[in-house]
HTML snippet that shows the backbone in 3Dmol.js (N, CA, C, O; Angstrom):
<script src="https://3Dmol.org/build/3Dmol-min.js"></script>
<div id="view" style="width:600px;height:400px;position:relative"></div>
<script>
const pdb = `
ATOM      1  N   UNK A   1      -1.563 -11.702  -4.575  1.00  0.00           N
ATOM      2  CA  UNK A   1      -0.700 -10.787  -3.839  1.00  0.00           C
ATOM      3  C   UNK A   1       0.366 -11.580  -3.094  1.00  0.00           C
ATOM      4  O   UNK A   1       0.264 -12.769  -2.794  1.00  0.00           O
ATOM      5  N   UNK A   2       1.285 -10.873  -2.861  1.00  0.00           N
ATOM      6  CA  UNK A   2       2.455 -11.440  -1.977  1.00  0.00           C
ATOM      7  C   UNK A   2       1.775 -11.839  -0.921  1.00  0.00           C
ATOM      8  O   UNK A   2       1.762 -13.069  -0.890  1.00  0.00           O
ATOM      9  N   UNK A   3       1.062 -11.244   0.177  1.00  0.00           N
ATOM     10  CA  UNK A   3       0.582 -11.538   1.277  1.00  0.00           C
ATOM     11  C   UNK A   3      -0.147 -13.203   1.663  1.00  0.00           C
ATOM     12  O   UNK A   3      -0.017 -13.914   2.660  1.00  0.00           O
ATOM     13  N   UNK A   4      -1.024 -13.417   0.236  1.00  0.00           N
ATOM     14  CA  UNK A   4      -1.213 -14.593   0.391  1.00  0.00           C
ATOM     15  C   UNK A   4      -0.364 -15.615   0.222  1.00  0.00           C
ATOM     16  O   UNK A   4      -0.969 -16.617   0.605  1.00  0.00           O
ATOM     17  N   UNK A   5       0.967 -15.976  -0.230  1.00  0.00           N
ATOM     18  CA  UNK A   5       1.617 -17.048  -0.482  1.00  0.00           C
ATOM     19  C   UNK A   5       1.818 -17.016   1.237  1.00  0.00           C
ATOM     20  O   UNK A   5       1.821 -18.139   1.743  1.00  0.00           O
ATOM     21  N   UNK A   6       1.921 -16.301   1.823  1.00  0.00           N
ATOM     22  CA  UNK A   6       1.951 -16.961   3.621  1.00  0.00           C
ATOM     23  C   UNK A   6       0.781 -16.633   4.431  1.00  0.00           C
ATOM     24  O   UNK A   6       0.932 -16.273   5.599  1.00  0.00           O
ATOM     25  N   UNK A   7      -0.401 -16.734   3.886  1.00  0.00           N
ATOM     26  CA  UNK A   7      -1.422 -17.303   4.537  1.00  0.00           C
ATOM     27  C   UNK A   7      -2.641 -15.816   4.900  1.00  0.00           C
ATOM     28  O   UNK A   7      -2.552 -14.654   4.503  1.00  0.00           O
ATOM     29  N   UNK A   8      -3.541 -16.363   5.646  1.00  0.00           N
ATOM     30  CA  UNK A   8      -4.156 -14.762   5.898  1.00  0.00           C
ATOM     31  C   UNK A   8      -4.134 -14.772   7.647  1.00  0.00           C
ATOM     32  O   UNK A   8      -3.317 -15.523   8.180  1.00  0.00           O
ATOM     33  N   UNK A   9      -4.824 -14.130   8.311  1.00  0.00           N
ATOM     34  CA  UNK A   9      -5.046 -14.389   9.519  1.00  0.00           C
ATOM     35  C   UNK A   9      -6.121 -14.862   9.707  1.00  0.00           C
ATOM     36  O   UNK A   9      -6.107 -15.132  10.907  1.00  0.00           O
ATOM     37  N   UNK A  10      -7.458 -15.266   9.143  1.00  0.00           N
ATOM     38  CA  UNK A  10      -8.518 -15.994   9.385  1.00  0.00           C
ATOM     39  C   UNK A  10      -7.769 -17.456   9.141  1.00  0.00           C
ATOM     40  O   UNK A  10      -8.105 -18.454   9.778  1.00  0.00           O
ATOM     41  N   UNK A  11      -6.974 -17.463   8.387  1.00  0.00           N
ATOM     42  CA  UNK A  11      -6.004 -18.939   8.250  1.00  0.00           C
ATOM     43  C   UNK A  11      -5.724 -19.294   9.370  1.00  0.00           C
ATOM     44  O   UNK A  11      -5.592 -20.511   9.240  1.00  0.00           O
ATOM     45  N   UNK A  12      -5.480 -18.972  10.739  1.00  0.00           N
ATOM     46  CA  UNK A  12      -4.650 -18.592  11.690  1.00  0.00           C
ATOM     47  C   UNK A  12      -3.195 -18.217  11.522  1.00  0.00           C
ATOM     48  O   UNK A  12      -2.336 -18.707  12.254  1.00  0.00           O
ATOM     49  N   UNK A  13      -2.975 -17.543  10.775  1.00  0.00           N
ATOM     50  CA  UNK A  13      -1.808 -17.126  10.689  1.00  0.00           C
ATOM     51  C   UNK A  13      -1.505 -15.577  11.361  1.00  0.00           C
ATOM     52  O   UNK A  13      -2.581 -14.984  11.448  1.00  0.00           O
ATOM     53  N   UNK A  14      -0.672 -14.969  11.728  1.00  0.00           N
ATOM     54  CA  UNK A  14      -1.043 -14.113  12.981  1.00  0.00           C
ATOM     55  C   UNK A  14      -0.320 -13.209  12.103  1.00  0.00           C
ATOM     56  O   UNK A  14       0.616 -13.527  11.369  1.00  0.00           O
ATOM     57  N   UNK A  15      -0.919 -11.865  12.261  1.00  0.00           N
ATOM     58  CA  UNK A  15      -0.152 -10.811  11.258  1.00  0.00           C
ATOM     59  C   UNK A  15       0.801 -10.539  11.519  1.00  0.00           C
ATOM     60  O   UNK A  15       1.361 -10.069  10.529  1.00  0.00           O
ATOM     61  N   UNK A  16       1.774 -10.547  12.848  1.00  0.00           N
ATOM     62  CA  UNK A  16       2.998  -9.888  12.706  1.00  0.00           C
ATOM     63  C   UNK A  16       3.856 -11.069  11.969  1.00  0.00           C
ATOM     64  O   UNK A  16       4.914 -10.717  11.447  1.00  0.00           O
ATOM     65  N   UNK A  17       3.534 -12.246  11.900  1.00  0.00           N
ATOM     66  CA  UNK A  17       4.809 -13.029  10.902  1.00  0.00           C
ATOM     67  C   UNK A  17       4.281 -13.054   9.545  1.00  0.00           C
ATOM     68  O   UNK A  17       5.087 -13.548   8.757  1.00  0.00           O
ATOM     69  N   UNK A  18       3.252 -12.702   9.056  1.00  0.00           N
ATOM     70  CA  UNK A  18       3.125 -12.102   7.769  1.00  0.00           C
ATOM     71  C   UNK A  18       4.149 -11.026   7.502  1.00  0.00           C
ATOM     72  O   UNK A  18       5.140 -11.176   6.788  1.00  0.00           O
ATOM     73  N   UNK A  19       3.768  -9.788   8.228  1.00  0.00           N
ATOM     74  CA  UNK A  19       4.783  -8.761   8.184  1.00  0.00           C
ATOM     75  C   UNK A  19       5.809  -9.346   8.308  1.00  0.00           C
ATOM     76  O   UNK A  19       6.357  -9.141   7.225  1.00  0.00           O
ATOM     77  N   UNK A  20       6.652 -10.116   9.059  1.00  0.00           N
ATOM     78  CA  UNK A  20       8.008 -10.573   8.968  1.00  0.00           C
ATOM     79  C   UNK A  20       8.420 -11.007   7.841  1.00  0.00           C
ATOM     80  O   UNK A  20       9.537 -10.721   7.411  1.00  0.00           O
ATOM     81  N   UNK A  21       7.703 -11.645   7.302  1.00  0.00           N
ATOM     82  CA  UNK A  21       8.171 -12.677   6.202  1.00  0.00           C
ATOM     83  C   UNK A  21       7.882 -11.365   5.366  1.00  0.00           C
ATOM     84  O   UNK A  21       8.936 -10.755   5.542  1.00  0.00           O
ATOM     85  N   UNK A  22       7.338 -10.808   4.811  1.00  0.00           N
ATOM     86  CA  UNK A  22       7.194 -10.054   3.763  1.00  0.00           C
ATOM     87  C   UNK A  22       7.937  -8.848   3.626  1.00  0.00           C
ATOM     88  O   UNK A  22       8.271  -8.386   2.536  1.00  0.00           O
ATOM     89  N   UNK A  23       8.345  -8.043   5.372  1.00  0.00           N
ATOM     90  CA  UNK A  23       9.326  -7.595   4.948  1.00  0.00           C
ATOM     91  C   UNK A  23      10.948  -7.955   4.956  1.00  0.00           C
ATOM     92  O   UNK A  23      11.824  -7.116   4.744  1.00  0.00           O
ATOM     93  N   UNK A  24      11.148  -9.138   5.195  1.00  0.00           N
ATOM     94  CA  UNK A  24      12.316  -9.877   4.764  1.00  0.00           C
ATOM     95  C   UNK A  24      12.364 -10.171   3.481  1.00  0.00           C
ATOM     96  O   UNK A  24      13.460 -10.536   3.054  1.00  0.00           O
ATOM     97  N   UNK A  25      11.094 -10.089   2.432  1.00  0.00           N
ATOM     98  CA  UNK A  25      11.430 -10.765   1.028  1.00  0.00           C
ATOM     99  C   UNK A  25      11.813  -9.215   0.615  1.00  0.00           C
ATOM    100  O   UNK A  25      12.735  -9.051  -0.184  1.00  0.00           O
ATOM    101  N   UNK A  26      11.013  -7.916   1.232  1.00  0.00           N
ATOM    102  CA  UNK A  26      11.517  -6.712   0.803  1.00  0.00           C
ATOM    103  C   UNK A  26      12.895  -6.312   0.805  1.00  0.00           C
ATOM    104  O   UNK A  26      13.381  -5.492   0.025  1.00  0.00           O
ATOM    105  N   UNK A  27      13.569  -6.988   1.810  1.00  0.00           N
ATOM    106  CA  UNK A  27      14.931  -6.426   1.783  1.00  0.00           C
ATOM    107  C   UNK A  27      15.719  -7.533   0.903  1.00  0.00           C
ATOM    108  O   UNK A  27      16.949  -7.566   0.933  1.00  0.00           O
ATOM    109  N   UNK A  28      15.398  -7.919   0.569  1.00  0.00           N
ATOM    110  CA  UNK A  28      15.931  -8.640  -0.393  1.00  0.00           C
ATOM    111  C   UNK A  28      15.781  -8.753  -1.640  1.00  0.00           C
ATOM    112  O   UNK A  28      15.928  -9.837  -2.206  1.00  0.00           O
ATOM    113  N   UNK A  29      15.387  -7.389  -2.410  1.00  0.00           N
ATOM    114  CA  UNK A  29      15.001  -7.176  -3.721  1.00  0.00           C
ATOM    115  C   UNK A  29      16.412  -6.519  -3.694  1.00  0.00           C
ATOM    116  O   UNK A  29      17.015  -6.173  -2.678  1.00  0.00           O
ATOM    117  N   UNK A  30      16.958  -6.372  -5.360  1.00  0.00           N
ATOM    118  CA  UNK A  30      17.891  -5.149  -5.275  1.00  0.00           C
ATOM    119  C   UNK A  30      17.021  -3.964  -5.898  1.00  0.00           C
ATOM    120  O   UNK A  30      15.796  -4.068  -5.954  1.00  0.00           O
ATOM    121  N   UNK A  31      17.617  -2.964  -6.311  1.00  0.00           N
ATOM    122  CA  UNK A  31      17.204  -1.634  -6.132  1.00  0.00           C
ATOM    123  C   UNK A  31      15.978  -1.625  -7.589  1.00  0.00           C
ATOM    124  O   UNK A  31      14.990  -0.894  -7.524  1.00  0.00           O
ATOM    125  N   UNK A  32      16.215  -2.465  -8.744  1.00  0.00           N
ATOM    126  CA  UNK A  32      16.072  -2.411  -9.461  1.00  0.00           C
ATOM    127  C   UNK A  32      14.611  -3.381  -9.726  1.00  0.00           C
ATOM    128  O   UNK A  32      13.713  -3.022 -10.488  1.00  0.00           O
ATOM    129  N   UNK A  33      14.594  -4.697  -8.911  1.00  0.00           N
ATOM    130  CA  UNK A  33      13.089  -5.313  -8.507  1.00  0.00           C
ATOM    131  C   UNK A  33      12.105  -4.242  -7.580  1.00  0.00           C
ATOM    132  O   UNK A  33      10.881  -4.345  -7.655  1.00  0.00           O
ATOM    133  N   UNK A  34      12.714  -3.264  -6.752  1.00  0.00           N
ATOM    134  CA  UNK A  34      12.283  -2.780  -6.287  1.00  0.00           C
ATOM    135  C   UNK A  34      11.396  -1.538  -6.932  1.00  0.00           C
ATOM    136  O   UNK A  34      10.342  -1.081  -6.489  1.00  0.00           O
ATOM    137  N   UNK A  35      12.059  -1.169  -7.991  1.00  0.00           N
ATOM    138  CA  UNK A  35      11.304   0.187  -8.967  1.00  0.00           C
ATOM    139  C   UNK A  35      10.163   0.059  -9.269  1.00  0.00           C
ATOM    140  O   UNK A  35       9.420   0.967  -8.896  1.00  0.00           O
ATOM    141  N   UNK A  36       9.600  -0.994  -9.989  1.00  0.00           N
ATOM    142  CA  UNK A  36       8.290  -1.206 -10.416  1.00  0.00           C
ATOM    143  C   UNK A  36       7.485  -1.052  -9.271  1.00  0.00           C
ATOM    144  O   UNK A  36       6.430  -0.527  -9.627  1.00  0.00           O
ATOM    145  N   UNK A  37       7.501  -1.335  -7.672  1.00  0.00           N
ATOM    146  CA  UNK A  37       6.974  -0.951  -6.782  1.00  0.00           C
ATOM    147  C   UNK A  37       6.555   0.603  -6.535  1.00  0.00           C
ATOM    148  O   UNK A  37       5.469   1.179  -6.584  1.00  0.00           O
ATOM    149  N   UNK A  38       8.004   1.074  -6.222  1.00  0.00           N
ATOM    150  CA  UNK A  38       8.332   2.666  -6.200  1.00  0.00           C
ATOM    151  C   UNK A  38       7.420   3.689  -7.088  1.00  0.00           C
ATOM    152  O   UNK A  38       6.753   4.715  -6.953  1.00  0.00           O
ATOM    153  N   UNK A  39       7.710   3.006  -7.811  1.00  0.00           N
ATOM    154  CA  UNK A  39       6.921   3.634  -9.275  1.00  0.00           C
ATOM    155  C   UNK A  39       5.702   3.612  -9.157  1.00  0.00           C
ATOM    156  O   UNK A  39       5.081   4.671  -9.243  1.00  0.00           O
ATOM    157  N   UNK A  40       5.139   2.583  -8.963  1.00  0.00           N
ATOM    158  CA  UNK A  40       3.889   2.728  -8.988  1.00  0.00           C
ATOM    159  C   UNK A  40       2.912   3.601  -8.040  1.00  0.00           C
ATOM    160  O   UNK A  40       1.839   4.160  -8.264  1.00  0.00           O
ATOM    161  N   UNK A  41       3.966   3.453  -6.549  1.00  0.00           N
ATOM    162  CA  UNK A  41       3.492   4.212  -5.334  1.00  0.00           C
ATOM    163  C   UNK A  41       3.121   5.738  -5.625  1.00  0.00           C
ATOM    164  O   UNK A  41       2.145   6.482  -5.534  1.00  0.00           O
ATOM    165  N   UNK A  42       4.897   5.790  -6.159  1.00  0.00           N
ATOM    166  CA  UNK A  42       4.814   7.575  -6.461  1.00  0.00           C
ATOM    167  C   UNK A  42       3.019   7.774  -7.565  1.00  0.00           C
ATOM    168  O   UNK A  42       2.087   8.493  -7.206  1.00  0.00           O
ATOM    169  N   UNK A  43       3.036   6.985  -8.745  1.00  0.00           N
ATOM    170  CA  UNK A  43       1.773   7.416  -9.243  1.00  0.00           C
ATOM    171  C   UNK A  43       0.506   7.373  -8.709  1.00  0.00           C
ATOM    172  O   UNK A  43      -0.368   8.137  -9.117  1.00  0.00           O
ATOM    173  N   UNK A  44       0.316   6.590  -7.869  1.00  0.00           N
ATOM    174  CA  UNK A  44      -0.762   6.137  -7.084  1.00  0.00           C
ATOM    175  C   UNK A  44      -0.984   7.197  -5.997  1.00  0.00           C
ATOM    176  O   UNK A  44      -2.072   7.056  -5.438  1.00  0.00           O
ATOM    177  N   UNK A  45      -0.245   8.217  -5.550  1.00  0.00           N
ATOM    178  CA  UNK A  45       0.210   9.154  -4.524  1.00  0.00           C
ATOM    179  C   UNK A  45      -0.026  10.108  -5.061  1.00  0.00           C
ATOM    180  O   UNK A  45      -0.578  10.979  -4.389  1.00  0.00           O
ATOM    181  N   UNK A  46       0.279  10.402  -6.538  1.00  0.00           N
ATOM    182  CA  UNK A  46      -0.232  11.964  -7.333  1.00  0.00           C
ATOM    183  C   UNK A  46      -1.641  11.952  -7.547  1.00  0.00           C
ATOM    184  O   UNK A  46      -2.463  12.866  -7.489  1.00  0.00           O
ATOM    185  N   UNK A  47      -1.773  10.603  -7.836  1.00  0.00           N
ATOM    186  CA  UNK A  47      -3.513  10.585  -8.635  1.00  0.00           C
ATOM    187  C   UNK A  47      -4.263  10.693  -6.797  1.00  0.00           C
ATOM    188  O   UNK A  47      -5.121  11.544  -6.563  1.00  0.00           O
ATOM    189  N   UNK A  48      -3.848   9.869  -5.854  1.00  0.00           N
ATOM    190  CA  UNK A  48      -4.638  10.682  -4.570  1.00  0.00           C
ATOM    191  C   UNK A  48      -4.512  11.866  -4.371  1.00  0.00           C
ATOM    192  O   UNK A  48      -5.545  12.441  -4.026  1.00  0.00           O
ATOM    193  N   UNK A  49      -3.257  12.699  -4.496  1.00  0.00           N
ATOM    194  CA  UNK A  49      -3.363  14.247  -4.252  1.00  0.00           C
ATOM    195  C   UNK A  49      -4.447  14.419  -5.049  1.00  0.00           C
ATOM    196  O   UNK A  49      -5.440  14.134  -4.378  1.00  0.00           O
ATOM    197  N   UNK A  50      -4.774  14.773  -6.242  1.00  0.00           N
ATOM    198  CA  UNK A  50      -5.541  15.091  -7.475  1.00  0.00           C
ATOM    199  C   UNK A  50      -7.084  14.880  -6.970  1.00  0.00           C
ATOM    200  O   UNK A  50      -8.003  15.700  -6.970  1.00  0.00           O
ATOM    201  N   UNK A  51      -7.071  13.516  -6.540  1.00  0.00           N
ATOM    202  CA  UNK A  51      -8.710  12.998  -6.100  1.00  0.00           C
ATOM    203  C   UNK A  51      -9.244  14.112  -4.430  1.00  0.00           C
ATOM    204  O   UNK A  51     -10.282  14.710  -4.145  1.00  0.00           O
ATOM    205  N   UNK A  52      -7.851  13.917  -3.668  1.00  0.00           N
ATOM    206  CA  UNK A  52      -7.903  14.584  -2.650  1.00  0.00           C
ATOM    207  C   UNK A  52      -8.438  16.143  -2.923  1.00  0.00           C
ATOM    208  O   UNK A  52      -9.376  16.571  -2.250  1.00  0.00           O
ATOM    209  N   UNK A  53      -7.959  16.767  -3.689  1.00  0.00           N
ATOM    210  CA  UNK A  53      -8.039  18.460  -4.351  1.00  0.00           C
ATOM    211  C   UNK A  53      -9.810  18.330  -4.391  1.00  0.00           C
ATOM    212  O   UNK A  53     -10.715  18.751  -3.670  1.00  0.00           O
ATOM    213  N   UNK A  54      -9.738  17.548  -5.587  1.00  0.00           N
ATOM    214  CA  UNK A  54     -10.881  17.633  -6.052  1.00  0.00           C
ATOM    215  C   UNK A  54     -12.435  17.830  -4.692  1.00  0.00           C
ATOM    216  O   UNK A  54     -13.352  18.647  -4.603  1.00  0.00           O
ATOM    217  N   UNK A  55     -12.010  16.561  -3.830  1.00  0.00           N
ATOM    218  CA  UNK A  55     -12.906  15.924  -2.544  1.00  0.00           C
ATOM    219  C   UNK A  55     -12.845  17.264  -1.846  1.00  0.00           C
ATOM    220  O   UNK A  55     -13.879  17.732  -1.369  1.00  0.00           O
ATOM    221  N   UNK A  56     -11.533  18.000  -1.746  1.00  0.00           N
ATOM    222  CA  UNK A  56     -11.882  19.174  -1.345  1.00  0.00           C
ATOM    223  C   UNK A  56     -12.439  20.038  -0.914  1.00  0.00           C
ATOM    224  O   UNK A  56     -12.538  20.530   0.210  1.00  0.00           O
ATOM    225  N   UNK A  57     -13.109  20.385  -2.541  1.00  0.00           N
ATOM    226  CA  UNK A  57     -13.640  21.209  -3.278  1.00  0.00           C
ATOM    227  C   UNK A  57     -15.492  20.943  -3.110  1.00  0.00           C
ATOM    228  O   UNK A  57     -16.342  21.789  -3.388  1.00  0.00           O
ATOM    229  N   UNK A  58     -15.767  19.469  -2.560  1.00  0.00           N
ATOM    230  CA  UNK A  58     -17.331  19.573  -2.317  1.00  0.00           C
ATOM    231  C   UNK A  58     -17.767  19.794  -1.356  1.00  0.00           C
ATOM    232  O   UNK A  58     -17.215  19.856  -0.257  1.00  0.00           O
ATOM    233  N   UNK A  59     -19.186  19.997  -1.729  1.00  0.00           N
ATOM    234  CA  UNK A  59     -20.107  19.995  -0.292  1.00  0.00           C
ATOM    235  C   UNK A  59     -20.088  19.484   1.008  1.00  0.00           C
ATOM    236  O   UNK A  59     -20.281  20.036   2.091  1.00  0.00           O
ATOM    237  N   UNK A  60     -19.756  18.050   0.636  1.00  0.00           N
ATOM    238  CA  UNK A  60     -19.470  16.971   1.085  1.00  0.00           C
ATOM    239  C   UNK A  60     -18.410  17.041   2.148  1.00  0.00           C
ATOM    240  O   UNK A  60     -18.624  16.781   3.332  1.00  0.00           O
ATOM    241  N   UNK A  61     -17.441  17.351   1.730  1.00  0.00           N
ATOM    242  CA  UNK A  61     -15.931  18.024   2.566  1.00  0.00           C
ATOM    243  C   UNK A  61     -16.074  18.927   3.466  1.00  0.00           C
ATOM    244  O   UNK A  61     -15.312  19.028   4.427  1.00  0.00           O
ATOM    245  N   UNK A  62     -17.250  19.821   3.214  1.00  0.00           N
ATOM    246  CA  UNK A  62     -17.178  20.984   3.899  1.00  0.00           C
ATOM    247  C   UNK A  62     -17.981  20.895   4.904  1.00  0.00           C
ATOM    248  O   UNK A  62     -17.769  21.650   5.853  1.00  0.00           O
ATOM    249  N   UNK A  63     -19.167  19.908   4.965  1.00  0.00           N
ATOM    250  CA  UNK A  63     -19.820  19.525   5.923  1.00  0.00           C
ATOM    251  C   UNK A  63     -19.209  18.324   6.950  1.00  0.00           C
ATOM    252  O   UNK A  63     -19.623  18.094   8.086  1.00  0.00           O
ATOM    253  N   UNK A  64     -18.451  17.837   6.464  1.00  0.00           N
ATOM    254  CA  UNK A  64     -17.343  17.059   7.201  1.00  0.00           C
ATOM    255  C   UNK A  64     -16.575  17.449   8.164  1.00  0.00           C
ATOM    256  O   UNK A  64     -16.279  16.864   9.206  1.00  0.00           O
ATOM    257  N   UNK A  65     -16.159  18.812   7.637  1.00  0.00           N
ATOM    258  CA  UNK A  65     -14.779  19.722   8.553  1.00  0.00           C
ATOM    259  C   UNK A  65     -15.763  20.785   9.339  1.00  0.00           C
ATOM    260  O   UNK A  65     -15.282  21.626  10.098  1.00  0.00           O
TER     261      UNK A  65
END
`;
const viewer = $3Dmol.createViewer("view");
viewer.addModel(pdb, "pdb");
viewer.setStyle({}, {cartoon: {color: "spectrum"}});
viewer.zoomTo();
viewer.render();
</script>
């Protein structure tokens, strides 16, 4: 993953300059490195609605709420 080329926080590396650095490499994609991301989100986002519906729909859910 991206995250590891700058370290973890058990590394001592402290999460907000992870976040820095990573979202500085983000703004620096153009629109088009950026799609394969996008893309994937949006699918990854339908198939949770779908799982979500489903989780719904059980026992499980309903004793939850």
């Amino acid at each position: 993953s991206r995250r590891s080329k700058y370290g973890t926080v058990t590394q001592g590396c402290d999460q907000r300059s992870i976040n820095v650095a990573l979202a500085a490499e983000w703004q620096g994609l153009t629109d088009e490195e950026r799609k394969p991301f996008l893309d994937l989100a949006v699918k990854e986002r339908q198939q949770y609605e779908v799982e979500l519906k489903a989780y719904e729909k059980t026992e499980h859910y309903r004793e939850f709420m």
